[in-house]
N, C-alpha and C positions, 0 to 999 in steps of 0.2 A: 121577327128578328131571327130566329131561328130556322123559320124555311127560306127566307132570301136574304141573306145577310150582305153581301154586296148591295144590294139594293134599299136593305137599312140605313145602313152607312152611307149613302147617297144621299140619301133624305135626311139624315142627322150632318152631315157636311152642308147639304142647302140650305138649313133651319138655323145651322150656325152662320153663314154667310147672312143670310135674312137679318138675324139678331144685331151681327155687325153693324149692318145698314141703318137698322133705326138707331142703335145708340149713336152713330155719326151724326143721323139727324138731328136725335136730340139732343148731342151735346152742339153741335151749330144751331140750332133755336136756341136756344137756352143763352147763346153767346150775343146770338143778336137782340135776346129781351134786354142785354142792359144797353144802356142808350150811350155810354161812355167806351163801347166799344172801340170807338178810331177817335173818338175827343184826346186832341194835342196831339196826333201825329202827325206831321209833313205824310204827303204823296210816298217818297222813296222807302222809307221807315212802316209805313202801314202795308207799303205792299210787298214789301221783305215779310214780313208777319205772317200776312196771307199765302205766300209761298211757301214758311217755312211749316203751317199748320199744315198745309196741301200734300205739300213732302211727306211729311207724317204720318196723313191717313189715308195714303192712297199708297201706290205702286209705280205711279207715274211721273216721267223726270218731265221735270219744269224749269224750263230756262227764265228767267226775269234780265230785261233789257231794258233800263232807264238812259237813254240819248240826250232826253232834253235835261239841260245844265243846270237851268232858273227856275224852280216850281215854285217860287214863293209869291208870285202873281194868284195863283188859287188862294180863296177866302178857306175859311176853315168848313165850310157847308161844299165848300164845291169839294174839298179833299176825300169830305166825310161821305159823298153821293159818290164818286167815282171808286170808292172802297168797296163802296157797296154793291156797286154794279160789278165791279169785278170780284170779287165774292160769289154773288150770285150765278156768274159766266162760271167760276171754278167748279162749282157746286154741284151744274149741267152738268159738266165735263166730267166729274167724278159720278155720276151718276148714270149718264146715258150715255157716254162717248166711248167708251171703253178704249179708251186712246192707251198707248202708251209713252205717247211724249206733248207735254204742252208748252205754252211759253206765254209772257206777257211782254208787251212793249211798250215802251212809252216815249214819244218826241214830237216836237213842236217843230212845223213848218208855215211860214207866212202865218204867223198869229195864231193858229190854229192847233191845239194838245190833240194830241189822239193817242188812243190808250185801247189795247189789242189783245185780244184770248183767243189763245188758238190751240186746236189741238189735232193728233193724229189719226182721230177715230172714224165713226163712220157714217160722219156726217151729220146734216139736221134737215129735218123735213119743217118748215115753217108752218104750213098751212095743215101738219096732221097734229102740231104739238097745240096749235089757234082750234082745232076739233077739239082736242081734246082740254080747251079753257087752261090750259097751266098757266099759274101765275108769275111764273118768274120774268116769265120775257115780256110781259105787262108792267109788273115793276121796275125794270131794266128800265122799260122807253118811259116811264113815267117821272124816275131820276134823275135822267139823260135831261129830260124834257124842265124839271125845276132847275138847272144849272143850265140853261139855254144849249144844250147838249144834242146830240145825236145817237140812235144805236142803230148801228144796221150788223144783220145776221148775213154771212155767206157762207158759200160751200168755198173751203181752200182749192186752189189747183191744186192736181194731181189727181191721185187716186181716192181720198178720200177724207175727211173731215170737216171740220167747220172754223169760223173764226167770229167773232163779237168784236164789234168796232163801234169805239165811242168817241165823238170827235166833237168838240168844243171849241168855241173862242178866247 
């Protein structure tokens, strides 16, 4: 400390940054062990939630766009899998994307819900995140897949980011 103190203070500012990260973790584990998590939310109401938690412990502005008018067609299991997938899409995003702007959308065309995370970061490598066995986008299509759903990962046009597309009947 005393012979490189700028460079102490680097390491005590990354140690602090680190710290932050796991307690985000663990208080989002900690949220998802109770299973009452989104029990009796509607679609619009659970994902007001999940934004406004987002908001809070991140940096990053998040537009939320709900389009479609009638969500009362989802059971309470499909409300409760699409929270979840998109939870787990925020959760990338606050972790790897280093975005500084996201958004969610949600509307129905020809029968079809689709429900969108996107962000301004930089990007997603598919097949180096499948190397590396992460579980989240496992669980994503596995969600997707118990609600006769769909997720497909893209890269956004432009210059750089990603998006998560969940699309259902």
């Amino acid at each position: 400390i005393d012979g490189e103190p700028q460079e102490a203070q680097g390491r005590i500012a990354r140690a602090i940054n680190d710290l932050n990260d796991v307690i985000r973790d663990i208080r989002n584990y900690i949220l998802d062990l109770r299973p009452q998590r989104f029990q009796g939310r509607d679609l619009k109401r659970g994902l007001e939630e999940l934004a406004r938690d987002f908001r809070a412990n991140t940096f990053v502005n998040l537009d939320l766009l709900v389009s479609a008018q009638d969500l009362s067609f989802l059971s309470p299991q499909e409300t409760i899998e699409i929270l979840h997938i998109t939870q787990e899409a925020l959760t990338n995003v606050r972790k790897h994307a280093r975005a500084t702007h996201a958004a969610i959308a949600v509307s129905e065309t020809n029968g079809e819900l689709s429900v969108s995370i996107e962000d301004d970061g930089v990007g997603f490598d598919e097949e180096r995140a499948r190397a590396r066995n992460r579980h989240g986008w496992s669980n994503m299509r596995q969600r997707a897949s118990a609600i006769s759903g769909r997720i497909a990962v893209e890269r956004r046009e432009g210059p750089s980011g990603a998006r998560v597309v969940l699309t259902m009947p």
